[in-house]
Structure formats: structure tokens, C-alpha cells
C-alpha positions in Angstrom: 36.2 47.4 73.4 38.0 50.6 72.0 41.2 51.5 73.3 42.1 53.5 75.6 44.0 56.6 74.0 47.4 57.2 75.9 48.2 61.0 76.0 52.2 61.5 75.4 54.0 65.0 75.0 57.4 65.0 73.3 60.1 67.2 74.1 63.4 66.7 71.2 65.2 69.1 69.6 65.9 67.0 66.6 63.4 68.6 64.2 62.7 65.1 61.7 63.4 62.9 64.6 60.3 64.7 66.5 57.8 64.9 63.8 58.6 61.6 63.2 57.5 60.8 66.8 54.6 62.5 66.3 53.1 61.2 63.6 54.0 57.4 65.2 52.0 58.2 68.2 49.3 60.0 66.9 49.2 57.6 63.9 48.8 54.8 65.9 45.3 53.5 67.5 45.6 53.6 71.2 48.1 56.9 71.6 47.4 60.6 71.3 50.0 63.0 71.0 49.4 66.1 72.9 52.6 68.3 71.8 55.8 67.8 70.0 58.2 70.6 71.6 61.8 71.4 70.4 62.9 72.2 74.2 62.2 72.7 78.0 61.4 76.5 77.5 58.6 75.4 74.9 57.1 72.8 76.9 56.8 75.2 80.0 55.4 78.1 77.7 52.5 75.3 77.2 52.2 74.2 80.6 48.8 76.0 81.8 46.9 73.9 79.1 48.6 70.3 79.9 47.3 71.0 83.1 44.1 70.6 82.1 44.8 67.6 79.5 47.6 66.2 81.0 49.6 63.7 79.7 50.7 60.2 80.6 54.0 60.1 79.3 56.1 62.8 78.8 59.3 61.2 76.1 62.4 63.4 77.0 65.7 64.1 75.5 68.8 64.8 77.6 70.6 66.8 75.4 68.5 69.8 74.6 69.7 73.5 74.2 68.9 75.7 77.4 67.0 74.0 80.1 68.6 70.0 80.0 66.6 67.1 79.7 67.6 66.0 83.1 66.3 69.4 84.7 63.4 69.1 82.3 62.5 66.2 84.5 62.0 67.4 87.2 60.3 70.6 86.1 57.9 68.0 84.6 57.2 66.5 87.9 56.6 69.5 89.7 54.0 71.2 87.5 52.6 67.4 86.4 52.7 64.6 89.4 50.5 62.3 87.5 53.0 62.0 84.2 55.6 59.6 84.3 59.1 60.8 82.2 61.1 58.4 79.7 64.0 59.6 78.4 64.5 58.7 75.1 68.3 59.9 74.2 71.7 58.6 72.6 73.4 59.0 75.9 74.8 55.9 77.3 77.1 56.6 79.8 76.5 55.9 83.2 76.5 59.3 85.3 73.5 60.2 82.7 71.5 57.2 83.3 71.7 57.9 87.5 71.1 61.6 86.8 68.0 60.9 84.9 66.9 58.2 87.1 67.4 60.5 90.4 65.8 63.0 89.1 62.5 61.0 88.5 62.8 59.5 85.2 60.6 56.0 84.8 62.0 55.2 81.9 65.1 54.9 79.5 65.3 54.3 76.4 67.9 54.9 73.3 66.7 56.6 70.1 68.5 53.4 68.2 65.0 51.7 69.7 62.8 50.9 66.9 59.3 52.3 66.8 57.4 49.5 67.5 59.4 49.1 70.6 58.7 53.0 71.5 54.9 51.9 71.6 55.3 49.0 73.9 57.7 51.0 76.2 55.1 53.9 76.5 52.2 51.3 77.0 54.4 49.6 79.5 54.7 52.8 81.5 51.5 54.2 81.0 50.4 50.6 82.9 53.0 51.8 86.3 55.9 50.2 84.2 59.4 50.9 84.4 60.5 50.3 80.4 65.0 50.5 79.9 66.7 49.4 77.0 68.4 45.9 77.8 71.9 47.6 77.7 70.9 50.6 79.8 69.2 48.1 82.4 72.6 46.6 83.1 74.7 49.9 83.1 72.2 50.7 86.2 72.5 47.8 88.1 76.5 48.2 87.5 76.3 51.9 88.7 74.0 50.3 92.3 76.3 46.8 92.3 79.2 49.0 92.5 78.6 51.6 95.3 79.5 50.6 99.3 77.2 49.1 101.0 75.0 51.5 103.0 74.1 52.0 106.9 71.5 50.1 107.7 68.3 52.0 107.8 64.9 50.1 108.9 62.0 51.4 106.9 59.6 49.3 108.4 58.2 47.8 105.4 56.1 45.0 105.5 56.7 41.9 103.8 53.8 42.4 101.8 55.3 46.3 100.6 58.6 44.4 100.3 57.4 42.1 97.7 55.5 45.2 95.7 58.7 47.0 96.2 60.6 44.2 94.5 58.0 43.9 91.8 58.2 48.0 91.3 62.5 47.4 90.9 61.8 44.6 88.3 59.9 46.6 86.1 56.6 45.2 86.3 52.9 47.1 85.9 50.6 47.5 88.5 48.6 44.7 86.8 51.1 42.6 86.9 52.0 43.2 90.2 48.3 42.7 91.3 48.3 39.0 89.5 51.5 38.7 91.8 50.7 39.2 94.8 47.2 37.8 94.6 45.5 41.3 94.8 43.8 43.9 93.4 44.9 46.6 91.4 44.0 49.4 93.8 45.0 47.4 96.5 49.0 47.1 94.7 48.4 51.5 94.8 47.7 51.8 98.1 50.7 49.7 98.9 52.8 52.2 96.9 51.6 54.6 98.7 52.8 53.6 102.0 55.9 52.6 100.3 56.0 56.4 99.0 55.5 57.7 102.7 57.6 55.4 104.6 60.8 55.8 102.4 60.3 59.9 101.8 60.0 59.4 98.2 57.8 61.2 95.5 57.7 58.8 92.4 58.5 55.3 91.5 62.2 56.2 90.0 63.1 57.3 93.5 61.4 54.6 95.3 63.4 51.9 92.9 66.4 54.0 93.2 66.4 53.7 97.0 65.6 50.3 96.9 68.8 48.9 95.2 71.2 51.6 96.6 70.1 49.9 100.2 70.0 46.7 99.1 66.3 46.6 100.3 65.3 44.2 97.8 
């Protein structure tokens, strides 16, 4: 059975670092890349025709000249719901990481990452994953572990959107959240969903992010 061919824009303004990423994607069976841009203004310039080839993945730097990667995020999720963002940057630091994660990142990832590991992240996220770097996983829960406790606020979340909830904050895909919880894949979105409406949230960044910053999981 042929892969499926994961569409993946790339915004970086490192000329060799994005034709590098490029080639990897497009190079590789199972990924398509559908535009390599050098910044946010680019990207937008191009935005009437990934509207009608979106992509899956959109890998983002933070550090671009005019419109930032973190603004670039949400611009992304305005114009295309269905694409999730990673950022893919050298930026370490903690308010970064929270930024991008507020703002509706999915993922987070260091350039330092080696290719392969790219490819795997961009599967994982493709399949409702939520791919970090090991370092940058802990820097976020330090950032959540550290903040007061919050008032109490009752959601009304079942158990059952509980435990998908939990699954969503430990990074897992919707197929392995399915093989979790003893249901099916479409059953796991439709959970989301009500998980989306009952906490005011748009994406799965901000449903994770409100999760650990009130200790609902």
C-alpha cells in the first residue's frame, strides 16, 4: 500500500538550511513539500493557492525578519485551521517556548535535530501528535510546574474526555489514543471536539496548554 504523501510548507530564512529541508521532504517517499519560503510576508503572498492544496504541517522558525515566527503562527491558523505549526528554531529559552505554544504551535523542535528525526516528528504530527525535543519537553513542564496554582474552574469534562485530554498532553496520535481508550479513531475526534467547545479552545496547543496550567490532568 503506497504511502500516503504528507504535504509540509517551510517557512526559514536561512537560505542552505531551507533548501536543505526541502530537498529532505520532497526527497523522501511519504512527504511532499509544497513551498520553501524565506519569511511570513512570502508565505502570505502564497496563501490563496495553499488554500486550495493545503498543507499538513506548516515547519516554522521563530526568528524571521519582519512578521516573527510566533505571529507567523497564528496568521497560519487563521487562513489554514486544518494545518498544524512546528516550530523548528535554535531558541531555547523558556518565554519562547510558552509564546509559541500559546499561540498554537503543536510542535517544537531545535534545528540541532537530525533529519531523520525531522521526518518522524512531522509524521508524528501529521497523525494528531504533539512532537518536542526531549530538552524542550522539560523546559515546558518547568514553565506550567512553576506558575500558582489556579482557581478552580469546572469544565465539565467527562472522565472519558479527561482521559483523551491526558493522552492529547502526553503527546500521543489520535491512533494511539483510539488503541487507548478502546475506541475508534473518529470516535477519539469527536471527543476533541467537545473537549474544544467546552474549554473555549481552537487547536490542540491550547487545549494542552490549558490543561497543565489548571492542573486538569
Amino acid at each position: 500500500m503506497e504511502k500516503e504523501n504528507i504535504p509540509v510548507v517551510i517557512v526559514e530564512d536561512n537560505g542552505e538550511l531551507r533548501e536543505g529541508l526541502a530537498q529532505l521532504i520532497q526527497g523522501t517517499p511519504g512527504y511532499r513539500c509544497l513551498g520553501a519560503f524565506s519569511s511570513c510576508e512570502q508565505m502570505i503572498g502564497q496563501m490563496k493557492s495553499l488554500k486550495s492544496n493545503p498543507p499538513k504541517v506548516v515547519l516554522m522558525d521563530i526568528g524571521l525578519p519582519g512578521i516573527s515566527g510566533i505571529e507567523g503562527i497564528q496568521r497560519v491558523k487563521a487562513q489554514l485551521p486544518t494545518a498544524d505549526v512546528m516550530m523548528l528554531t535554535v531558541f531555547e529559552d523558556e518565554e519562547k517556548i510558552y509564546k509559541s505554544i500559546c499561540a498554537g504551535a503543536s510542535g517544537y523542535l531545535l534545528k540541532k535535530t537530525p533529519p531523520s528525526k525531522i521526518l518522524e516528528a512531522i509524521h508524528e504530527m501529521s497523525d494528531g501528535g504533539a512532537p518536542m525535543t526531549a530538552t524542550i519537553a522539560r523546559k515546558v513542564l518547568n514553565v506550567f510546574q512553576s506558575s500558582p496554582p489556579p482557581a478552580s474552574v469546572d469544565y465539565r469534562l467527562s472522565d472519558r474526555e479527561l482521559d483523551v485530554l491526558a493522552c492529547l498532553v502526553r503527546g500521543l496520535s489520535y491512533k494511539m489514543i483510539a488503541d487507548h481508550c478502546g475506541i475508534s479513531i473518529d470516535t477519539v475526534r469527536s471527543h476533541i471536539r467537545h473537549i474544544y467547545e467546552k474549554l473555549q479552545v481552537n487547536c490542540k496547543a491550547q487545549a494542552i496548554t490549558l490543561a497543565i496550567n489548571n492542573r486538569l490532568v
